[in-house]
N, C-alpha and C positions, 0 to 999 in steps of 0.2 A: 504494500500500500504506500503512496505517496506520500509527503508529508501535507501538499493540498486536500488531500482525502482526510485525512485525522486534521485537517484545519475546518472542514466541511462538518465532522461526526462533531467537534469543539463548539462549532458555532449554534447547534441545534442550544447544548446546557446555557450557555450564550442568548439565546436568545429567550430561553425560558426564567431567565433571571433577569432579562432588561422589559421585559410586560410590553404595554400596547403605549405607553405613555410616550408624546411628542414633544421632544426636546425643541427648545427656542435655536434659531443658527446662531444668533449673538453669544460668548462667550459669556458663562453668570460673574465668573469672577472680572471680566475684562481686562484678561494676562494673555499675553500672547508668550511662550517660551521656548527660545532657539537651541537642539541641543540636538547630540551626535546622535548614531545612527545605531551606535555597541548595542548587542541586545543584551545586553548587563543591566543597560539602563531601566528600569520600569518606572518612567515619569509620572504617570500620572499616583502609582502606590507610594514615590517616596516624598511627594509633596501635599499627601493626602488629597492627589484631585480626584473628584469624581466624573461621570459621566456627563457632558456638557460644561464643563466649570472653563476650561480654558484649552488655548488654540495651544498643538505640540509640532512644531516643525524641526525638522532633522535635517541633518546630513554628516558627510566624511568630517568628525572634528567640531562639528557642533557651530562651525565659525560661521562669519557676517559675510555674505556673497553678493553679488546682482539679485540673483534668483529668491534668498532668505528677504533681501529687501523688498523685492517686489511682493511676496506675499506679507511681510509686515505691513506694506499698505495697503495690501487690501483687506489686512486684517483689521487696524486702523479707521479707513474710511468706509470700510463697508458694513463692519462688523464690529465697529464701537467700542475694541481695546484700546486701554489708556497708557498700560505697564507693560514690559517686556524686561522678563530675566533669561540670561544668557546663561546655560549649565554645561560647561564641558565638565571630565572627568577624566580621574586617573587612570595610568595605564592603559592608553588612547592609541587603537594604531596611526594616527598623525604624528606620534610621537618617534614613530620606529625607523622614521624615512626620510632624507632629504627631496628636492624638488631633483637632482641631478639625480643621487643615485636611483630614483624612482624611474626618470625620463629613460634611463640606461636598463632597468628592465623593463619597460615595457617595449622598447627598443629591440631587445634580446627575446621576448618572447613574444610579442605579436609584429615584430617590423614596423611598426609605427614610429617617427617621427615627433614627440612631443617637445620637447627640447625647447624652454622656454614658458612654459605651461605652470603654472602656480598651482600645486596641489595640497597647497595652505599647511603644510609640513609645521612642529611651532617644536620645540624643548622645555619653555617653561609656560606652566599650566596657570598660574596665576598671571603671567604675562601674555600671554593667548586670549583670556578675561578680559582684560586691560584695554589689548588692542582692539577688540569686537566691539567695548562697551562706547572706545572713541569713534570708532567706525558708524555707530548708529548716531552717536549725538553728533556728528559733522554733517551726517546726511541731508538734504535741503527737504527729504521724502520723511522724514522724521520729525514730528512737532516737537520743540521746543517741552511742552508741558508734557508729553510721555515720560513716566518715569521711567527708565532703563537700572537696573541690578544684576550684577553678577556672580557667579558661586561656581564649584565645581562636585562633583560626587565621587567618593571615597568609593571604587570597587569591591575595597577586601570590605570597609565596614557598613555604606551603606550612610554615612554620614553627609551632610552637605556642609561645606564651607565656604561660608560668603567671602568674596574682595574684592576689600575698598579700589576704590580709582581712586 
């Protein structure tokens, strides 16, 4: 059996636990939170959110891109978030790679050409926080009165820790 198969038999108890009730699209808590991709992470059980509480967007590294911005503003103007916390985490594979050595395999095993390509590679985790949190407040797509906060999550413990800018 696939693992879409036992994600299909999963979503049946799934769905006998979420009832017929119609959640709003507007986020209740009006948080939008940008954060990697690991599946270590389980955002919504380690910030106690519930279902409909707040927007979870991901990727490689949890970081601030074109794409993560475009959908803050539509979360923003469409969808009536005011706050946005940044959560990357430890032991992150953005941590494991530079942009060259990366460009050199992928070079080595698919023949591609990336060489030049930012694949947001970072070493310090608080400083990764740092630059993402300036990344949004420079943005011209980013109000002013948005609060932006930062933090990262402890793999082995499960912890979050907030930092300061």
């Amino acid at each position: 059996m696939s693992y879409f198969q036992n994600f299909m038999k999963a979503n049946q108890a799934y769905v006998d636990l979420h009832g017929t009730q119609h959640l709003s699209l507007k986020p209740k808590t009006k948080v939008a939170i940008v954060t990697c991709m690991d599946s270590r992470l389980h955002v919504a059980q380690a910030l106690g959110l519930t279902l409909g509480d707040a927007h979870i967007l991901r990727n490689a590294g949890g970081r601030v891109t074109d794409d993560m911005i475009r959908s803050l503003v539509i979360s923003q103007q469409q969808m009536g978030t005011r706050e946005i916390v940044l959560l990357h985490h430890t032991d992150c594979g953005a941590q494991t790679f530079t942009n060259e050595s990366f460009a050199r395999h992928i070079h080595q095993e698919m023949g591609v050409d990336v060489t030049g390509q930012d694949f947001l590679p970072f070493t310090d985790i608080e400083e990764s926080v740092r630059e993402d949190m300036e990344l949004l407040r420079k943005s011209p797509l980013i109000p002013d009165d948005v609060e932006i906060n930062g933090a990262y999550y402890d793999v082995d413990t499960g912890r979050i820790i907030a930092v300061d800018d």
